[in-house]
C-alpha positions as CSV (number, residue, x, y, z in Angstrom):
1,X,42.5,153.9,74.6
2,X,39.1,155.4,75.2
3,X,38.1,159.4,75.5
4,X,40.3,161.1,78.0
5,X,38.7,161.7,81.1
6,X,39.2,164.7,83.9
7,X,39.8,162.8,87.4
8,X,39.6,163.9,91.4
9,X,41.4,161.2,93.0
10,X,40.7,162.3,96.8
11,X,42.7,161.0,100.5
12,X,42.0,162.1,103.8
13,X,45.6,161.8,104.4
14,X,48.4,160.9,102.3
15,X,51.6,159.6,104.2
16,X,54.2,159.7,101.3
17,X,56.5,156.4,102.7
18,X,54.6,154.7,104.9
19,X,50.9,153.4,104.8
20,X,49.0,152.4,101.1
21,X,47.3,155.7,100.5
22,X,50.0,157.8,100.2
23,X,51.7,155.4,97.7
24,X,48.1,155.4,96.3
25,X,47.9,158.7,95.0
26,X,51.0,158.9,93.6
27,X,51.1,155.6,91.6
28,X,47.6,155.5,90.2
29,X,47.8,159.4,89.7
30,X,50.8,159.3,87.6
31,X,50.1,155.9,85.6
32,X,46.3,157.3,84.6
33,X,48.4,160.5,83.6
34,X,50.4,158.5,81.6
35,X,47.6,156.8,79.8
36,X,46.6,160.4,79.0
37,X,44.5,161.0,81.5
38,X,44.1,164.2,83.4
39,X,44.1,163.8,87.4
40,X,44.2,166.1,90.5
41,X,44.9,165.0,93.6
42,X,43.2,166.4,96.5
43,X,44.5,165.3,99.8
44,X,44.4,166.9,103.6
45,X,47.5,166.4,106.2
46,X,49.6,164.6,106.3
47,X,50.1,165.8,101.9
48,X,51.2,163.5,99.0
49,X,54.4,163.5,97.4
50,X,53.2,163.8,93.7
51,X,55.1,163.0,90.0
52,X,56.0,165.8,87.7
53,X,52.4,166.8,85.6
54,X,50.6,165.8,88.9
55,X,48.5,168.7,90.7
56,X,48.0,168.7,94.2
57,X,45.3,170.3,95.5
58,X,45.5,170.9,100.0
59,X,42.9,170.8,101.8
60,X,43.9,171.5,105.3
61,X,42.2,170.0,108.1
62,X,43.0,171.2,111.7
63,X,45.9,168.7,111.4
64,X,44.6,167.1,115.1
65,X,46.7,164.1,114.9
66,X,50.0,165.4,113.6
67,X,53.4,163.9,114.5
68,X,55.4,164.9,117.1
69,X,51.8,166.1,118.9
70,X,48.7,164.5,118.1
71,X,45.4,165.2,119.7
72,X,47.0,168.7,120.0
73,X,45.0,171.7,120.8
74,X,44.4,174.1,118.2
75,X,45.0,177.9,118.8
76,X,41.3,180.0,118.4
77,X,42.7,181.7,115.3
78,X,42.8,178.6,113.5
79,X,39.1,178.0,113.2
80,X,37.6,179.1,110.3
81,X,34.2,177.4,110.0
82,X,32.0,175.1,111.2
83,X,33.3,171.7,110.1
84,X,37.2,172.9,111.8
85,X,34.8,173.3,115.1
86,X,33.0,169.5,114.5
87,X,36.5,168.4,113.7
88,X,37.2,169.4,117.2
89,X,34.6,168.3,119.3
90,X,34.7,164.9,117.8
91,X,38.5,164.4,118.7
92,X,37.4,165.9,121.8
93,X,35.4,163.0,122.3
94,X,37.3,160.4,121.4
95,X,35.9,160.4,118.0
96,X,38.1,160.3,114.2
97,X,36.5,162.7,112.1
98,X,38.2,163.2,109.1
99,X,37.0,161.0,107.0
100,X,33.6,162.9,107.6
101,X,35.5,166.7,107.9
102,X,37.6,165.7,104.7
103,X,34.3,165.2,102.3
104,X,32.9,168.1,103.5
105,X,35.5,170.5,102.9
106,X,36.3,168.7,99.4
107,X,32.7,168.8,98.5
108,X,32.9,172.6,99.0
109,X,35.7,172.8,97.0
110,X,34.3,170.8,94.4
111,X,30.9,171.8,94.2
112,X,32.2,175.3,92.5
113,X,33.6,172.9,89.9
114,X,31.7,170.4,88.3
115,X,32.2,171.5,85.0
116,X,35.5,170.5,85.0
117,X,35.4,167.2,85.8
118,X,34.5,164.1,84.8
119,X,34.2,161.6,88.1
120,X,35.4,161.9,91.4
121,X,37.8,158.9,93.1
122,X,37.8,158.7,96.2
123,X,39.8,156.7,98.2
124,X,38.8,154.8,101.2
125,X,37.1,158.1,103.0
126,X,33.5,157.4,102.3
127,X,32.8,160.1,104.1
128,X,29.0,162.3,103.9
129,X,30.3,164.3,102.0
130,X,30.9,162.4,98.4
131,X,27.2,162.2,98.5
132,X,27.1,166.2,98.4
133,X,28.7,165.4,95.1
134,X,26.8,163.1,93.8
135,X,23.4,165.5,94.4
136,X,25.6,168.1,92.1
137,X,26.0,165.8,89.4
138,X,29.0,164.3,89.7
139,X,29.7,160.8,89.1
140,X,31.3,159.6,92.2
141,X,33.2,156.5,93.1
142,X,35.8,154.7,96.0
143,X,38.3,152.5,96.5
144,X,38.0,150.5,100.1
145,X,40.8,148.8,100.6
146,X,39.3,146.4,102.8
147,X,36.6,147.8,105.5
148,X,37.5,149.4,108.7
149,X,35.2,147.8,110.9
150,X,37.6,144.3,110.5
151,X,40.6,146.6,112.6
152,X,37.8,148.0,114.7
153,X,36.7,144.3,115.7
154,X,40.7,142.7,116.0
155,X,41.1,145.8,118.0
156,X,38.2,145.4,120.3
157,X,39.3,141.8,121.0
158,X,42.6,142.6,122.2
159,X,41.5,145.7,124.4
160,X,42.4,144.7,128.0
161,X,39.3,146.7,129.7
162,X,35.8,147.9,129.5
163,X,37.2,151.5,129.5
164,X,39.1,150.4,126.5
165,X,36.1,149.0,124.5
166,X,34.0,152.1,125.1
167,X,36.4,154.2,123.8
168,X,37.4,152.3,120.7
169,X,33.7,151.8,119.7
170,X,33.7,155.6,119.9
171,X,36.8,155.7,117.8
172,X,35.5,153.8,115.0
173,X,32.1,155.1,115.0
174,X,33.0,156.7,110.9
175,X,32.7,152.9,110.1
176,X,28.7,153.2,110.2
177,X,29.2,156.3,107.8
178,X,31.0,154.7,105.9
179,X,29.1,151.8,104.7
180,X,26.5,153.9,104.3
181,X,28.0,156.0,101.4
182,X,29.4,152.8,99.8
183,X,26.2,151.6,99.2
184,X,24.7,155.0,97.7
185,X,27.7,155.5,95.6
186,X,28.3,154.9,91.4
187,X,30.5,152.5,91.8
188,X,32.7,150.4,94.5
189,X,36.6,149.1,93.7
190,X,38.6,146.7,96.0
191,X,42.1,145.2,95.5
192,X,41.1,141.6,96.0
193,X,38.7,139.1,96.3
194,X,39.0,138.5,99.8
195,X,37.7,142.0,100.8
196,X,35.1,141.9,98.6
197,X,33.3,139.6,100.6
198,X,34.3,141.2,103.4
199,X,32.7,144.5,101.8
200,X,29.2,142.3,101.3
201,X,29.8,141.2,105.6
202,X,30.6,144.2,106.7
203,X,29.4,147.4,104.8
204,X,26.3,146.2,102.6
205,X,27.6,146.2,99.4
206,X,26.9,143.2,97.3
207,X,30.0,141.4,95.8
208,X,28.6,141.9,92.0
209,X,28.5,145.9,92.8
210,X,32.4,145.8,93.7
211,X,35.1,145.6,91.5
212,X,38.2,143.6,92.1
213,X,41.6,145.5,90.8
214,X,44.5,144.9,92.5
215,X,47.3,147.6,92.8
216,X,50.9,147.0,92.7
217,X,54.1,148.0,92.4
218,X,56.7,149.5,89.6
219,X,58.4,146.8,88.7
220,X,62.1,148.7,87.2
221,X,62.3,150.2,91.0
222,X,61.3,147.1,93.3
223,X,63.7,144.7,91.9
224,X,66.1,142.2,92.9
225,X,69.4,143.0,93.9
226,X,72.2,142.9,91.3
227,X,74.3,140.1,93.5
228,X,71.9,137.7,95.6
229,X,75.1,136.8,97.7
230,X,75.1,140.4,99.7
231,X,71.8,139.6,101.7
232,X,72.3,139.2,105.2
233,X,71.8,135.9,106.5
234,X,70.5,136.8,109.0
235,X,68.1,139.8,108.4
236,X,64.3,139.3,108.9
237,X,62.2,142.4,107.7
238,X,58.9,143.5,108.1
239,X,56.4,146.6,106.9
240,X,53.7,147.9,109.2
241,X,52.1,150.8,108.5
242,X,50.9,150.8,112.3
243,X,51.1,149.3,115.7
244,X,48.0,147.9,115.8
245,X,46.6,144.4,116.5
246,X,45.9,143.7,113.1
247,X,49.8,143.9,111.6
248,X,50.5,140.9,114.2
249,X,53.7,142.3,115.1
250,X,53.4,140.8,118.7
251,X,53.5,137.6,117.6
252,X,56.6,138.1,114.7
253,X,58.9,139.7,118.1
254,X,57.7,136.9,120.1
255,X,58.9,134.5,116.9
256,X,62.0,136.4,116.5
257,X,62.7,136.0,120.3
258,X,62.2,132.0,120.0
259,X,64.6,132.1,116.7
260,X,67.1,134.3,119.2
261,X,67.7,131.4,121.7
262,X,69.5,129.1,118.8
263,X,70.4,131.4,116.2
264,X,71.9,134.9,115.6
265,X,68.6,136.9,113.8
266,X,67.6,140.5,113.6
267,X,64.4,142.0,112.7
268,X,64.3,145.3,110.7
269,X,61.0,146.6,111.4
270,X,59.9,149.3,108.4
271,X,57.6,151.7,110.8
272,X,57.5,152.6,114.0
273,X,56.5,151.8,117.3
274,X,54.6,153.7,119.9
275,X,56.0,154.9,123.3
276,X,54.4,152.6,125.3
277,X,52.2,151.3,122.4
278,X,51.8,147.1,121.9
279,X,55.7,146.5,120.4
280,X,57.5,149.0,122.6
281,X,55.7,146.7,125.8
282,X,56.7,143.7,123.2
283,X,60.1,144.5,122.9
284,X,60.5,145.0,126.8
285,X,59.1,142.3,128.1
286,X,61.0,139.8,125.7
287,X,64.5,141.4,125.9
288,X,65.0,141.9,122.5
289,X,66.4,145.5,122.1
290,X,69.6,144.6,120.6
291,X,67.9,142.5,118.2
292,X,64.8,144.6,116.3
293,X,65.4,148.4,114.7
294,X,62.5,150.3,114.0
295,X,63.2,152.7,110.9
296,X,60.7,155.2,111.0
297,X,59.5,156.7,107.5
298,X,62.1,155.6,105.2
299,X,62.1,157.0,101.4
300,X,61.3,154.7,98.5
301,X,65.2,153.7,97.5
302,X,66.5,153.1,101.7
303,X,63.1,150.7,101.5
304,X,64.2,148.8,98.3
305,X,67.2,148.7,99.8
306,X,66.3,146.6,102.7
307,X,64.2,144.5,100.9
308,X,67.0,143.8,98.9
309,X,69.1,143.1,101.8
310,X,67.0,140.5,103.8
311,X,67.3,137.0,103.3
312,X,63.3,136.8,104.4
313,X,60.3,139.2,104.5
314,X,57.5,138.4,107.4
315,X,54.0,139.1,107.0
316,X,52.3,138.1,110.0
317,X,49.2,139.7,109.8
318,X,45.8,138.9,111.2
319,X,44.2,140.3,108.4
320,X,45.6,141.8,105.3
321,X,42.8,143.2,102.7
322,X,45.7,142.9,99.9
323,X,49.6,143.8,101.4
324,X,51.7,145.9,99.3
325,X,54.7,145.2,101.8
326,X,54.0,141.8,100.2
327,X,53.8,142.4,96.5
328,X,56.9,145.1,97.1
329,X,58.6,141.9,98.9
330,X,57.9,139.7,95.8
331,X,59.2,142.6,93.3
332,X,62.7,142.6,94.8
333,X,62.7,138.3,94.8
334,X,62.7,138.2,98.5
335,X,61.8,135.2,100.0
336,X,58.2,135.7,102.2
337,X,56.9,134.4,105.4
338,X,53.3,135.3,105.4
339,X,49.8,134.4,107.3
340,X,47.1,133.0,105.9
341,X,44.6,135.6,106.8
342,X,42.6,137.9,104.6
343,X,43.8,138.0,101.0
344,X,47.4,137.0,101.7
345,X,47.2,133.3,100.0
346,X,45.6,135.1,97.0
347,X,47.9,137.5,96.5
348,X,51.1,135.4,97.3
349,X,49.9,132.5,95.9
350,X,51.1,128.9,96.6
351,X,55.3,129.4,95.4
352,X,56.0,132.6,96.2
353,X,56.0,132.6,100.4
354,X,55.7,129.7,103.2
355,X,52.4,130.3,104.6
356,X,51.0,129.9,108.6
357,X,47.7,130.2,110.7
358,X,47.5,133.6,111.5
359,X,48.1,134.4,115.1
360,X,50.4,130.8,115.3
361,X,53.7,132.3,117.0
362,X,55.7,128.2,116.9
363,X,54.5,127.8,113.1
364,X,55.9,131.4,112.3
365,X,59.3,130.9,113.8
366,X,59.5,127.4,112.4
367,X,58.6,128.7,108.8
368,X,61.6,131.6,109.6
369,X,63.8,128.7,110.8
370,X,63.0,126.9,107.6
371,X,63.9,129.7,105.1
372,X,66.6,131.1,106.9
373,X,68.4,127.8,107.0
374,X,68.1,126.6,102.8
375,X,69.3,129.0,100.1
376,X,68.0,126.9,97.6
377,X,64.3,127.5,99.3
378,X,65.2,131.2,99.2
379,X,66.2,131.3,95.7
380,X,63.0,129.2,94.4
381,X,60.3,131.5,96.3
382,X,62.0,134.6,95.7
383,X,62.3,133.9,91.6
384,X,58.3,132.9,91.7
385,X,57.5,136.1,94.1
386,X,59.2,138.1,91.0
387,X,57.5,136.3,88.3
388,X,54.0,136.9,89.8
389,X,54.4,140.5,90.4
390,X,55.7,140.6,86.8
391,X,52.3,138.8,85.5
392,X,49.4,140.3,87.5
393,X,51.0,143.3,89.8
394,X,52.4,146.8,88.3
395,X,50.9,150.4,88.6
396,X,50.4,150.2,84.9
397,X,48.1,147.1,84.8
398,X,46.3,148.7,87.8
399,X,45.8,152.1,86.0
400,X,44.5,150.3,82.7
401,X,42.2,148.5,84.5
402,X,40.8,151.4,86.4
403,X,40.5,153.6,83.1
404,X,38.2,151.0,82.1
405,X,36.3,151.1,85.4
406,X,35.6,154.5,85.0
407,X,34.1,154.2,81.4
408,X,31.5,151.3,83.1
409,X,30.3,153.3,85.8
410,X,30.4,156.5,83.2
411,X,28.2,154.4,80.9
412,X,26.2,152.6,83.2
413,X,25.2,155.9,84.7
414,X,24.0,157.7,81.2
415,X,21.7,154.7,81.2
416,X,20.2,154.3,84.8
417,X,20.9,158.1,85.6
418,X,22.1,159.0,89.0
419,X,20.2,158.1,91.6
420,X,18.2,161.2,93.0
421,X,17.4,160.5,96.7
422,X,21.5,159.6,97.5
423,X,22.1,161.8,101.0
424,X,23.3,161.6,104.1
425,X,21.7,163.5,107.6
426,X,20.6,166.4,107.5
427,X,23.1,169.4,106.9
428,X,25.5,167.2,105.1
């Protein structure tokens, strides 16, 4: 192993069970700590849950979309400077700031510090301020996941009305920011080929300045369960992290409710759906409330669990910049159901799931049908999903890999030296 090195890892926000940068953090924090590196988290609301050695350091935001009352209004006491009050007026406006708000406060916090670290990580905020940073010294680098202007666009072509458009244009108006930080930053990581080209389309950054590294999953607590014979035959489950367009959740329900008039099924849904949001009108219009459970948040072991109990995991995204649900899927040998959008065929591969056009709602319940109805199917996908995830997709094999990142970009910038005119608009 090379010299140990002193590590930021940053997060806007952190969901501990549900969502990829929550389960981020934690993983590539403790493996990089393991490898005997030393790492500090810094995260705003919602916060991480961290591994022993781990320090978390908060940095509140006004906490504007917060669960049970988002877009809440703050009481006056709680402003304490001028980014809590541009926080404010953006939401006020239909804007998301904190990926911008989030930078700025970190850079604040940071910029006191720069002797004590070695590289700053952030991950997928790409906000103005990491190039605050930067101007201070510090070697600064991101991980985009895949960009955000690809949900932007799925959602724009599902919204129903003008009104709609011009408000989720407003909405996603950080994307703009944020390609323009990726392409002034030390370095760029994604998890998969796929969205590295869509990094070139969409943000600017050319493919040979991005870094492919998958993440992945800890293979001793995704694993298959002990007796194959106690999966439900007739369990379908599926991960979203939200109840947006791109998860194709709209199309699985409509799937499930073709599957429901031959065959007993349920749908276990890992997430949860919005009063009045697109599976809520989903679920109503197609009658099938006795048939799908939305679990909320769930902790680590209840979602192993599940996995462990389905006879098939569905993927039906439209897009997918790499799908943890589907690696964790493949971890526990549990047969997959997948899309072909994004990166899914990469990261499945050709044994390890039955693949179909995105957006195809007959092809998805056929491919259900299929695996549902062979165990010998089941056992043959599910024991090549386990072997791949064993070969190319564990936390440890991500954290080496990124160790070795950071040493490139390290050395690469002792060479070139930083580059001096990397800013954002004036005051940030």
């Amino acid at each position: 192993m090379g010299r140990s090195l002193r590590v930021a890892l940053l997060s806007y926000r952190s969901k501990p069970h549900s969502g990829g940068q929550g389960v981020y953090v934690r993983a590539l924090s403790r493996e990089l700590r393991e490898l005997g590196h030393r790492v500090e988290v810094l995260s705003g609301q919602p916060y991480p849950e961290l591994d022993d050695g781990v320090p978390l350091t908060r940095v509140p935001s006004l906490d504007l979309y917060r669960e049970p009352d988002p877009f809440r209004t703050p009481r006056p006491g709680e402003f304490s400077s001028l980014v809590d009050v541009a926080e404010w007026a953006a939401m006020c406006t239909a804007g998301f700031p904190e990926p911008l708000t989030f930078t700025l406060r970190t850079a604040r916090l940071l910029g006191r510090r720069t002797a004590d670290l070695d590289l700053v990580h952030d991950n997928q905020s790409l906000g103005y301020g990491l190039l605050q940073l930067r101007r201070r010294g510090l070697p600064t680098v991101a991980t985009v996941h895949h960009p955000v202007a690809i949900d932007r666009d799925l959602e724009l072509a599902a919204a129903a009305s003008l009104r709609r458009r011009l408000t989720l244009r407003r909405w996603y108006g950080f994307t703009s920011m944020q390609a323009r930080v990726a392409q002034r930053l030390d370095g760029i990581t994604t998890v998969s080929e796929s969205s590295r080209r869509d990094i070139d389309r969409h943000m600017g950054v050319p493919p040979g300045r991005v870094e492919v590294i998958p993440v992945g999953i800890d293979p001793e607590v995704f694993r298959p369960p002990p007796d194959p014979s106690t999966r439900d035959r007739a369990s379908i489950v599926v991960t979203t992290s939200a109840d947006v367009p791109l998860k194709g959740l709209v199309h699985l329900l409509e799937a499930v409710a073709k599957l429901r008039t031959e065959r007993d099924v349920r749908l276990t849904v890992i997430g949860t759906a919005r009063p009045g949001g697109l599976a809520a009108t989903a679920l109503e219009r197609l009658g099938l409330g006795d048939a799908v459970r939305f679990t909320g948040p769930i902790p680590q072991q209840e979602l192993v669990q599940l996995l462990q109990s389905a006879t098939v995991a569905a993927i039906p995204s439209l897009y997918e910049g790499f799908s943890l649900p589907a690696v964790e899927a493949m971890a526990c040998a549990t047969p997959l159901v997948t899309t072909d959008a994004g990166a899914l065929p990469e990261v499945v591969g050709s044994h390890a799931g039955v693949q179909v056009p995105a957006g195809d709602v007959g092809r998805l319940a056929e491919a259900l049908h299929l695996v549902l109805d062979h165990p010998s199917l089941q056992e043959q996908l599910g024991r090549a999903g386990r072997t791949r995830v064993l070969g190319a997709y564990t936390w440890r094999r991500t954290a080496e890999r990124t160790a070795d990142w950071y040493a490139e970009v390290l050395d690469r910038r002792a060479v070139t030296g930083p580059d001096r005119d990397a800013g954002g608009p004036a005051g940030c």
